[in-house]
C-alpha positions in Angstrom: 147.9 -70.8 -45.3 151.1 -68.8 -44.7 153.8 -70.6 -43.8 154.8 -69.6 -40.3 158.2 -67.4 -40.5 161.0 -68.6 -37.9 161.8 -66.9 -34.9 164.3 -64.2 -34.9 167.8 -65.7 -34.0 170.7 -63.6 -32.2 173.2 -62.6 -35.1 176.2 -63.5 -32.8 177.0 -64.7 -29.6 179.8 -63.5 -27.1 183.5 -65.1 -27.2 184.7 -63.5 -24.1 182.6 -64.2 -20.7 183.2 -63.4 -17.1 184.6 -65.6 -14.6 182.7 -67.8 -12.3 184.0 -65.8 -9.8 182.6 -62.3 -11.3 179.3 -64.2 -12.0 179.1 -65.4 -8.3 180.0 -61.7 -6.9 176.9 -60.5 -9.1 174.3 -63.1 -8.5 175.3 -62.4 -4.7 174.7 -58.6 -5.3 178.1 -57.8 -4.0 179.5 -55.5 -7.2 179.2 -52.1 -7.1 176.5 -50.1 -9.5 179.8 -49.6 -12.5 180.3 -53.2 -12.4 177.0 -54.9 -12.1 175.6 -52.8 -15.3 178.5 -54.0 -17.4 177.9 -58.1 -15.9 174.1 -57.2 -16.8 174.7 -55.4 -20.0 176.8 -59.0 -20.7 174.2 -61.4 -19.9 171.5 -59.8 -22.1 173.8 -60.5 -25.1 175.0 -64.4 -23.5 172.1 -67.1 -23.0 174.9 -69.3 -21.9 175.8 -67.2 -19.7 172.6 -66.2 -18.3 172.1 -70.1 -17.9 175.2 -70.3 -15.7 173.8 -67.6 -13.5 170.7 -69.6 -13.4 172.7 -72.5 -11.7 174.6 -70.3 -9.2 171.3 -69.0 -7.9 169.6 -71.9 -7.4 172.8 -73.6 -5.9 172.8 -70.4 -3.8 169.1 -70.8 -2.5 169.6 -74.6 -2.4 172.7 -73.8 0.5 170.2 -70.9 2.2 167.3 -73.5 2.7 169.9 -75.6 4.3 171.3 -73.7 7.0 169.6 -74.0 10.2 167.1 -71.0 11.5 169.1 -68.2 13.7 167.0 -66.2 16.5 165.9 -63.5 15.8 166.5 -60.6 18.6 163.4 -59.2 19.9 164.7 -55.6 18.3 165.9 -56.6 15.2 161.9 -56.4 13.1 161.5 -53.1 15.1 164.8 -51.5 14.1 164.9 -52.9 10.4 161.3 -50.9 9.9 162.6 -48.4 11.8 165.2 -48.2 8.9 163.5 -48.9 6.1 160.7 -45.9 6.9 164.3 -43.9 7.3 166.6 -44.7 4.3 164.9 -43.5 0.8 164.0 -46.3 -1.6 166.2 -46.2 -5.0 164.4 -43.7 -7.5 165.2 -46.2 -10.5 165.1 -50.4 -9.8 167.1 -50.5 -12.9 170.2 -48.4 -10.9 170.2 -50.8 -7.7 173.5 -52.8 -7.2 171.9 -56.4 -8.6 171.0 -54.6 -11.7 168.6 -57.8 -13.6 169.7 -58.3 -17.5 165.8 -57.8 -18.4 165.4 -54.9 -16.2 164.5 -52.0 -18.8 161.6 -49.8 -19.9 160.1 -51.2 -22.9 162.1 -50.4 -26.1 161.0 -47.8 -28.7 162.2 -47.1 -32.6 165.5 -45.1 -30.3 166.7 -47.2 -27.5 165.6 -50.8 -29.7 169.5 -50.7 -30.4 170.7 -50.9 -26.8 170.8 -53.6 -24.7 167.9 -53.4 -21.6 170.1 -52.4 -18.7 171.4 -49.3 -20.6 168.4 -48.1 -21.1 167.8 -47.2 -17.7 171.2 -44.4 -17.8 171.1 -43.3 -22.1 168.5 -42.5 -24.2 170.1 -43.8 -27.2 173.4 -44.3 -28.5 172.9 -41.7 -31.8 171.5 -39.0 -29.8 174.4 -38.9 -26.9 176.7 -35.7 -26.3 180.1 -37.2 -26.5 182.9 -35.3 -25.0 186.3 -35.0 -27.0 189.1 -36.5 -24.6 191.8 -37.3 -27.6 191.3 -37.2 -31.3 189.8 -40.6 -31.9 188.7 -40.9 -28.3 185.1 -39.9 -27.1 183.2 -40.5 -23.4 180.0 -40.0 -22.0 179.9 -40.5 -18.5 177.7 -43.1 -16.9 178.5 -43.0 -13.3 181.0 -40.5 -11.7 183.8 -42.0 -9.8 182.5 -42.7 -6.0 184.0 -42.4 -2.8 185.7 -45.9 -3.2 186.4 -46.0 -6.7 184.0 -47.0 -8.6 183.1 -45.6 -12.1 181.4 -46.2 -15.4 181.4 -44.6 -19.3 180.9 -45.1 -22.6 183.7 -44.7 -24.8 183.6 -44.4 -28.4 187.1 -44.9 -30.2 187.8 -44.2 -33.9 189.5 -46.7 -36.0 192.8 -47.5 -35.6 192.7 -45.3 -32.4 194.8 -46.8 -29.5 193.8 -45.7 -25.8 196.4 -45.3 -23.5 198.9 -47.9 -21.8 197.6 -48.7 -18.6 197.5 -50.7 -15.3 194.6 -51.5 -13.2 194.3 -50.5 -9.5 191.4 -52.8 -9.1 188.8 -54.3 -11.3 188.5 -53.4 -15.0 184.5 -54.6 -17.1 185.0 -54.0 -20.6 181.6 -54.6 -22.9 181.6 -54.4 -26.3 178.4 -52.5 -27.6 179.4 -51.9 -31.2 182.6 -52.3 -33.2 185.6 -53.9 -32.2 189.1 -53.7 -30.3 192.2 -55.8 -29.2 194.4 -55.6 -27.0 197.0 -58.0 -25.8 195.0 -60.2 -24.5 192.7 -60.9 -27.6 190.4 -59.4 -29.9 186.2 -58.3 -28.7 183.5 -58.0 -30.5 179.7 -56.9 -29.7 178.6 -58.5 -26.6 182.1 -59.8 -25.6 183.1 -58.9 -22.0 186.6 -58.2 -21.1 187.3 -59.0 -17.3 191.2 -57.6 -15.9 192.6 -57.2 -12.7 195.7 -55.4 -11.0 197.7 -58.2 -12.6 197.3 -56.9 -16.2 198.6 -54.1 -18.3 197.2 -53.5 -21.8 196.7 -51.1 -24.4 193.3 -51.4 -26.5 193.0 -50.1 -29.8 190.2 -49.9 -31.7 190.7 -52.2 -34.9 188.0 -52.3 -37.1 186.7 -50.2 -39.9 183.5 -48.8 -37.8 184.2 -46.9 -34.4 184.3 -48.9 -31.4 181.7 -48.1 -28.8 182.1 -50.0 -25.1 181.1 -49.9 -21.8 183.8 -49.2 -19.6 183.6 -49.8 -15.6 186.6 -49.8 -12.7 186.2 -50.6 -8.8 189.6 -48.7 -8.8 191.0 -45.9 -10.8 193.8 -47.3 -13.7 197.1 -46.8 -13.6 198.6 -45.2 -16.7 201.9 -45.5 -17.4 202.6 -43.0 -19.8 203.2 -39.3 -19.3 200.6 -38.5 -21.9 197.9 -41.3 -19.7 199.0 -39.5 -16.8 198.2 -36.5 -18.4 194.6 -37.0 -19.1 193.7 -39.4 -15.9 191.9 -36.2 -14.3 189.5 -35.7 -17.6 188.9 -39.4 -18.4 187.6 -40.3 -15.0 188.5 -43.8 -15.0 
């Protein structure tokens, strides 16, 4: 009888997570699009994390089943069908604001090296037409900037590239697809999520020997403080 082979195992695990906060804000469905993909895009790399999210939900229902029944106005059913048959229903699940970690087509030989929830937005990571920003910097554009803010890309970043200094004007998701950077707040890896806030000017570079690819997504556009950043703000779109 063969012997039974073992279960493939994850070949690493994340080192940076998001804050309880940012986990709360996403099982509650309150991030935008930009930021809910990279949480998402997280949690199918992070068991622990997905665990975590686990709790908050069931803490969440836990509280709902608690609260006492409100009336409901003799209206509301009529107008909220009224509203549904109105507003259009989203043309991918994948693209709603609680984007799900697992919520993906079903991988083939091209996408099997991208996590589920990019699936839904790329077809695959070798057969993307990156744009030139820099030398050593390349984007693709995920999701254009929106009316209040938001926006999300894939950057690819050469070896020993450094992006532009930079503030935040909001939030800044950072997730590490391939490769790796640091900045001064510590060095990412695949699968590592970088969380900052209007608090926190960096400068990432990209320090490994393979390019660094990562998902980049703002609720606010950055704040560059270099005449060169400032230079190329319009064409980054972050």
């Amino acid at each position: 009888m063969t012997a039974r082979q073992p279960a493939a195992r994850q070949l690493f695990l994340p080192n940076h997570h998001p804050s309880d906060a940012l986990l709360v804000a996403y099982g509650a469905g309150s991030l935008g699009e930009g930021l809910s993909l990279a949480v998402a895009v997280h949690l199918a790399h992070c068991p622990d994390c997905r665990a975590t999210l686990a709790e908050v939900e069931a803490l969440g229902g836990a509280l709902l089943e608690d609260l006492p029944p409100a009336p409901l106005e003799s209206l509301s059913l009529a107008a909220t069908l009224d509203r549904l048959e109105r507003e259009e229903a989203p043309g991918n699940p994948c693209k709603a604001m609680r984007i799900r970690p697992q919520c993906s087509r079903p991988a083939g030989p091209a996408t099997a090296s991208l996590p589920g929830p990019l699936r839904a937005y790329v077809p695959s990571l070798e057969t993307l037409s990156w744009q030139r920003l820099a030398p050593g910097v390349r984007r693709v554009e995920l999701l254009p900037r929106t009316s209040s803010g938001g926006a999300a890309q894939l950057l690819r970043i050469a070896p020993g590239t450094a992006l532009p200094h930079h503030g935040h004007g909001g939030l800044e998701l950072t997730v590490v697809l391939s490769g790796h950077f640091a900045d001064e707040l510590g060095r990412y890896g695949p699968g590592d999520l970088a969380e900052v806030d209007g608090d926190t000017n960096h400068q990432p570079i990209a320090d490994s020997h393979r390019d660094c690819i990562c998902l980049i997504a703002t609720d606010a556009p950055l704040r560059f403080t270099g005449l060169m950043g400032r230079l190329m703000q319009p064409f980054i779109g972050l």
